[in-house]
N, C-alpha and C positions, 0 to 999 in steps of 0.2 A: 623834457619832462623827466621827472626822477624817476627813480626804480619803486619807491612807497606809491608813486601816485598812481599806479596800472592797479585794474583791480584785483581786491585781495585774491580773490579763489578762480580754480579755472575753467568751476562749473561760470560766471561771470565771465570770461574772458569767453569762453564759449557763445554767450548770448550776442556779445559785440558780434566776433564772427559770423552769429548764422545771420545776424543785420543787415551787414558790410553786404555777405552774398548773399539777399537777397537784393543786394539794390540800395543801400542805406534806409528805407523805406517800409514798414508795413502797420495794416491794421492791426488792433490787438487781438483779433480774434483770428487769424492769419498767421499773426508772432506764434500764438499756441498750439493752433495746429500744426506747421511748419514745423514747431519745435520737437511737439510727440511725433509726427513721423518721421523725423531725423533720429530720430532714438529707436524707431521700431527697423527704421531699415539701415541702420548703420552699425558698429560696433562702438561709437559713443553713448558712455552713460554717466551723464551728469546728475539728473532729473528722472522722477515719478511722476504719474497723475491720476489723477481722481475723477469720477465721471459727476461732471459737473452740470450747470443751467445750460451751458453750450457745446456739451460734449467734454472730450478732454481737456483737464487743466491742474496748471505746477502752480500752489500759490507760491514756494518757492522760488519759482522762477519770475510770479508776478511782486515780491517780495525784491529779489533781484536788481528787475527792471528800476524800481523806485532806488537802490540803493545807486544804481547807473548813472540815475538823472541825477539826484544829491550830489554827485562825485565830477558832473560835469560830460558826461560819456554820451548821453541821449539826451532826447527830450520826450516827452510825453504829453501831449495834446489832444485831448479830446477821447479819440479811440485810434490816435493814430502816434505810432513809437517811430520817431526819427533820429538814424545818427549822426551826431557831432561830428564825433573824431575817432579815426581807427590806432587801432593796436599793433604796435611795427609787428613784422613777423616774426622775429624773434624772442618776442615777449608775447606772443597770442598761442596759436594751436600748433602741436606736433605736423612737422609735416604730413603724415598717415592724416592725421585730421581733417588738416584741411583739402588734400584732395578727397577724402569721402563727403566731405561738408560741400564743395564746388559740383562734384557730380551729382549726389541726389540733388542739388538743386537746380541741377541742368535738367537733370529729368521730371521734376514737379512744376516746373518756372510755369506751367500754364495751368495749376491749381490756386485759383483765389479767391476767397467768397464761399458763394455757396457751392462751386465746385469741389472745392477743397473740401467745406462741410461734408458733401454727401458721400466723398471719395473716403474722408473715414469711417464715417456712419456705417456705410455697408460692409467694409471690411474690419471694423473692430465693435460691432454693434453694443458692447456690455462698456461702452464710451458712451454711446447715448443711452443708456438707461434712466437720466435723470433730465433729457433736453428739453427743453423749453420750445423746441426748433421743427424737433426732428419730422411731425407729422406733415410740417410743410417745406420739407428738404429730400424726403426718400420717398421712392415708390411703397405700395401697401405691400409687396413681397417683403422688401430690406424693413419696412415699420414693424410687420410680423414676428420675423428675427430679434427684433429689438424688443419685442413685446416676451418672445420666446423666455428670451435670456434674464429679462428681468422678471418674471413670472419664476424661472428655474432657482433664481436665488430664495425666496421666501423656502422656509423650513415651518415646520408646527411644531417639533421636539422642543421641549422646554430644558433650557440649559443654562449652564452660570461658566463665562467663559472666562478666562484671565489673560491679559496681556501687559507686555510691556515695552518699554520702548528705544530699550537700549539700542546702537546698531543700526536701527531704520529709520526711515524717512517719514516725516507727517503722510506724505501719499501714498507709501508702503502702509504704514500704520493702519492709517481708512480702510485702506481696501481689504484689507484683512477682516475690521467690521463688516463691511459692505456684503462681502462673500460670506461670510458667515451666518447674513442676516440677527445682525447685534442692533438691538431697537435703542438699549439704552446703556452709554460709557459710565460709573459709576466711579470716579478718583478717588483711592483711597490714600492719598500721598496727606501727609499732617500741614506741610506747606507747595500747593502747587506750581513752585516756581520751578521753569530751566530754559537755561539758557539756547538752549534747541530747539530752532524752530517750529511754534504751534504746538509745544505741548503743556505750556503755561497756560493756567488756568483759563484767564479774559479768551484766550487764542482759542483754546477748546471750546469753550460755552457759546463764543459765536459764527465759528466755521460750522462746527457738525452738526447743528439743526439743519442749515445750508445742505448738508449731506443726508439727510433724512436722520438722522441719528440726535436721541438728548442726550443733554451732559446734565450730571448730578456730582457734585462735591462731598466726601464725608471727611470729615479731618479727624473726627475721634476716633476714626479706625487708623489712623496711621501712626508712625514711630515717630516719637521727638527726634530731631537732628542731630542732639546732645548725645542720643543712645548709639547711633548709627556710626559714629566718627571709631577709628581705628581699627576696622574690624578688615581684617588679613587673613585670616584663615578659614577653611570652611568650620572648624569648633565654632571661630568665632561668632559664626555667621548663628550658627544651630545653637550656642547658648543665648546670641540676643531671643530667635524665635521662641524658645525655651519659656524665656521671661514675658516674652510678650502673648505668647499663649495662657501665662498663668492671668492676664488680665483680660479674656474675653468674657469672663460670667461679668464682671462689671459695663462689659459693650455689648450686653443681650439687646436692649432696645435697637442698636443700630445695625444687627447682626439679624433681629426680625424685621427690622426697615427693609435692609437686603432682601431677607426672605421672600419681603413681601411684594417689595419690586419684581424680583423672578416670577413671582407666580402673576402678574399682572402681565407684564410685558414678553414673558418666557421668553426672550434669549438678550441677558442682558450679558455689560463685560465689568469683570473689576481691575483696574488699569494702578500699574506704579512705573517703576524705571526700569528696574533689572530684566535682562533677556531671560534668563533661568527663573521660572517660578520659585525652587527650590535657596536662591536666595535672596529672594521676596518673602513678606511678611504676607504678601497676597495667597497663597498657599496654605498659610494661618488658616485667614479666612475663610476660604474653600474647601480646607479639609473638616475644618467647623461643620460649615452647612451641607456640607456631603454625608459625615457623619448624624447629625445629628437631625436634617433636615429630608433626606433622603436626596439630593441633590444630582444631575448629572452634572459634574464639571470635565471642563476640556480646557487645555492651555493653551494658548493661541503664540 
């Protein structure tokens, strides 16, 4: 086999591996728990998660999986992921790797099922905060816990939060909502495309209801593309704001849309690219309705 044909990334190479040792063999609901606990109890990190219908879960790494099978690597049947073909060792995991990957799974080899389930449930309970499962997997002590932690997240302070998403990962991203208690994502990007996993428009609007979270699109709060290109220096950055600030009395309707979203839902986010508010146009925004709205804002 060529050198092109091993998978591209080594977060991928990674998934073959924890396959191989488990067995070539597992359920999909197994693959993901197996996978977040190799990542809570090892020094590999490939992968994030999200507290999903069944507890933890990478769509990333469910994303992965599909690129595996396309590629020949797996198969995917039903709810069961089985592997094809391994990855010589020399094109797979750092040695370090794979003996941390071989040991924890000497030590888990007799979590599967609902074992596994309820072995994370009680030790990472703010994983099951959205299960679908949970009241028929834990006792009513670990449901309480589980009930605790997601009760602890709601807030009543009403806030206008901003993020973005430079840097992290969709399941980094979430959670940050999540803990935050953010009801609703609010895109101010002019065009929501990237090439980054799940933060493309379609991606957003139908994973984060999934997540308890709505997506709302506004394009006429955002920069044309055209404006955005060359900009190298922080002047550059602070004359485009400059200019785009002189154009928010023409986006008062969508700038009281916002307002009025906040005041319905009190703790919504307004989301672009940049990791720095400061050079985001999202800060335009916020400093807007801060000033003139009376707003709390917080940069996420």
């Amino acid at each position: 086999m060529s050198k092109q044909n091993f998978p591209k990334y080594h977060r991928q190479r990674f998934l073959v591996a924890l396959l191989e040792t488990a067995g070539g063999k597992l359920g999909k609901m197994d693959f993901q728990k197996l996978l977040f606990l190799s990542h809570q109890m090892t020094d590999i990190r490939y992968f994030d998660f999200v507290p999903y219908h069944y507890g933890c879960y990478s769509f990333q790494a469910a994303s992965d999986l599909e690129v595996l099978q396309k590629n020949g690597w797996l198969q995917i049947e039903g709810n069961n992921i089985s592997l094809l073909r391994s990855i010589p060792a020399e094109k797979s995991l750092k040695p370090q790797q794979r003996d941390e990957l071989a040991f924890f799974m000497r030590n888990h080899r007799q979590y599967r099922g609902r074992s596994l389930v309820r072995h994370i449930y009680e030790r990472y309970p703010y994983f099951a905060i959205r299960s679908k499962m949970a009241r028929d997997i834990v006792d009513n002590k670990a449901l309480e816990r589980i009930r605790e932690v997601k009760n602890g997240l709601r807030r009543q302070r009403t806030i206008l939060f901003t993020i973005g998403y430079e840097g992290i990962t969709f399941e980094n991203y979430v959670n940050r909502l999540i803990r935050h208690d953010v009801r609703l994502l609010c895109d101010v990007r002019k065009n929501p495309l990237s090439r980054k996993f799940g933060f493309s428009a379609r991606s957003l609007e139908v994973l984060l209801p999934k997540l308890g979270i709505d997506y709302m699109h506004i394009p006429e709060l955002g920069i044309v593309s055209q404006s955005r290109k060359n900009l190298e220096t922080e002047e550059d950055y602070k004359r485009l704001f400059r200019e785009y600030t002189k154009t928010l009395p023409r986006k008062k309707p969508y700038l009281h849309q916002l307002h009025n979203l906040v005041r319905n839902k009190q703790r919504i986010a307004i989301t672009c690219f940049e990791k720095e508010p400061s050079f985001c146009h999202r800060h335009c925004l916020s400093d807007w309705l801060q000033k003139e709205k009376g707003l709390e804002v917080s940069h996420l």
